[in-house]
N, C-alpha and C positions, 0 to 999 in steps of 0.2 A: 447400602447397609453391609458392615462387615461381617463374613458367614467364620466361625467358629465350626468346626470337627471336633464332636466330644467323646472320646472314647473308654468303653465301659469294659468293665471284667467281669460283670454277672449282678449281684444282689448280698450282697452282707459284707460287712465287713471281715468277717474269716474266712470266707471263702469267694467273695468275690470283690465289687464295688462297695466302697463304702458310702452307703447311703445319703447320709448327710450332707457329704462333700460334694454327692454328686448331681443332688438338687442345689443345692446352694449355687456351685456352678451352671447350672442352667439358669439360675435365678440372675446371677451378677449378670450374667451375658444378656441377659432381656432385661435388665432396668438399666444398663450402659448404652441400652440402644442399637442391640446387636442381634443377628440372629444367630441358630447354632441348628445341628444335625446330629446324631445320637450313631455311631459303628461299634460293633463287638465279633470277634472272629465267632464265625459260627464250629465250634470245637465242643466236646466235652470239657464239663468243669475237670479242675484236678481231684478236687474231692467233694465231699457236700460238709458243711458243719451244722450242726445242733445248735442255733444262735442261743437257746433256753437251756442247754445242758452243756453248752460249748465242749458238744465231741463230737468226730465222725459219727453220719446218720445213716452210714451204710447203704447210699441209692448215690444213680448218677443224674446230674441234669447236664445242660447244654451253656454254654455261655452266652452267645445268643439270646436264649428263648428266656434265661433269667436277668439279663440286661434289659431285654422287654419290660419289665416290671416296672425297672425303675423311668425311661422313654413311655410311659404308657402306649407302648406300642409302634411308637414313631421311632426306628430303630433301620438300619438296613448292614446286610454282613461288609465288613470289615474290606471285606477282599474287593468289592466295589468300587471303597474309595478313592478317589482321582483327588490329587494334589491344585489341581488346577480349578476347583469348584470351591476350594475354602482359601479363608485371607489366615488362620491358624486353624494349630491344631492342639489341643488338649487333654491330660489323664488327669482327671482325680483319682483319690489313692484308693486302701481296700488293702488287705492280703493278696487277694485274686489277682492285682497286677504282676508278683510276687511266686503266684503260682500256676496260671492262666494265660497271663500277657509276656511273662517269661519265669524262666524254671528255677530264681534265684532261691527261693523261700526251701527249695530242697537238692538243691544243686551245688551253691554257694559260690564261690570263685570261678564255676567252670560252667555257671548257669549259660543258658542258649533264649534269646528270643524269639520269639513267634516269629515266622517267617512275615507274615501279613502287617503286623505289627512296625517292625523294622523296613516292610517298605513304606509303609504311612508317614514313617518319623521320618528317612532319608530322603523320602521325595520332596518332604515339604522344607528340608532343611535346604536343601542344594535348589530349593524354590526361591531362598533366603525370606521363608515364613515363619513369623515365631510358631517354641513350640514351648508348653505349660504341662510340668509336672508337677504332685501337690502330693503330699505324705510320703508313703515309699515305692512310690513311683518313677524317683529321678535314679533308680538305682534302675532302670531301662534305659535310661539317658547315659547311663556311668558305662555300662554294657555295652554302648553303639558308638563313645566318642572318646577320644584323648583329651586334655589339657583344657578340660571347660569347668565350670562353677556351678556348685550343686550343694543344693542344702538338702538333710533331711530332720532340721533340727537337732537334736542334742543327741542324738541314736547312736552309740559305737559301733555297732556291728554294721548297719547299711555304711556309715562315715567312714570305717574303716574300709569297708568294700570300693567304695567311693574311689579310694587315693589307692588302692592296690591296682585300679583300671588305668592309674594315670591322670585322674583328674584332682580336683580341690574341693574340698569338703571344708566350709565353712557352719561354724553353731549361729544359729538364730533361733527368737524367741517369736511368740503369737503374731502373726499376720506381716510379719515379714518376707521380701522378696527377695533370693538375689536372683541377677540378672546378669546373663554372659552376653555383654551386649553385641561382643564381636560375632559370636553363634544364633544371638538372637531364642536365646534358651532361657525358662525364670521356674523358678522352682518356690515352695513355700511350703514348710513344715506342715500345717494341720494337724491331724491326730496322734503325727507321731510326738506330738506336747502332749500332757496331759490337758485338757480342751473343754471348754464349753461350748456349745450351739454358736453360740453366737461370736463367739471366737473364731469360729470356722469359718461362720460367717464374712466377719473381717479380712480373714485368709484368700476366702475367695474372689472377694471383691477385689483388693489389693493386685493381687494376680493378674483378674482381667484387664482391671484398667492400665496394668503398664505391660500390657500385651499390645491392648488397644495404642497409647499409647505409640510404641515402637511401629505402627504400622502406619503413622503419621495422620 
């Protein structure tokens, strides 16, 4: 069975994982017939949001302990993980990649990745194991690589970020993938479309199976 590493940014989509995408990913990885493993750096979040007021809630959590929510528990820090335990690795999106998994969402150009983070990605890259970002998540990918293929759908600002790092920013629409086959990197818009459920769905499915896929 091939084991998946699914890596989380906390619980909402404003301030951390987005929900949807990132059951849905656990979902495609278990009906492809695949197992998976749930990491989040055990940090403070960057900030908390108001998912019902959509405004700072004025308290702090843990990244961690609110990735737990969505792992029901089955979750382990970040810093743990060994390259050599999983056949990939993968982010569904959220802000919290953004602002959590790295500083782009308020740093911008001169954003920094999470240390733990950036060794998960680099280990399993120079592993030559795929790795799967979904929403605005490949703008971690944009962060850590030159001259590779990344979509974040039709977004200007991550696109534009994208191609000032050196890489290619191509537009695509619902449950499309590209795929840097030479890096063994696949990317897929999600939410950053305007989206339904089951669009995401689509999304994600699409993703794992040509992850699986590349792994022969």
């Amino acid at each position: 069975m091939k084991r998946f590493a699914v890596v989380l940014a906390g619980c909402g989509i404003f301030d951390g994982a987005e929900i949807h995408e990132s059951v849905l990913t656990l979902l495609a990885i278990d009906k492809a017939g695949a197992g998976y493993h749930c990491f989040a750096p055990d940090i403070p979040q960057y900030h908390v949001i108001d998912h019902l007021k959509k405004k700072p809630a004025g308290e702090q959590r843990n990244v961690l302990v609110e990735s737990a929510r969505v792992a029901r528990g089955d979750i382990s820090p970040l810093r743990t993980f060994r390259s050599s335990d999983y056949d990939a690795l993968i982010f569904p999106g959220g802000f919290g990649t953004v602002k959590n998994l790295c500083s782009w969402a308020y740093e911008g150009d001169n954003c920094k990745v999470n240390s733990e983070v950036e060794k998960a990605i680099k280990t399993m890259f120079e592993a030559k194991k795929p790795i799967g970002a979904m929403c605005i998540a490949p703008v971690i990918i944009a962060r850590l690589f030159k001259g590779v293929k990344l979509t974040t759908g039709q977004d200007p600002a991550s696109s534009s970020f994208i191609e000032k790092m050196g890489n290619i920013s191509i537009r695509t629409n619902h449950g499309e993938v590209i795929i840097d086959q030479e890096k063994k990197l696949f990317t897929t818009p999600c939410y950053m479309l305007d989206s339904s459920i089951s669009q995401i769905a689509t999304g994600t499915e699409n993703i794992v199976r040509e992850m699986l896929k590349s792994m022969g």
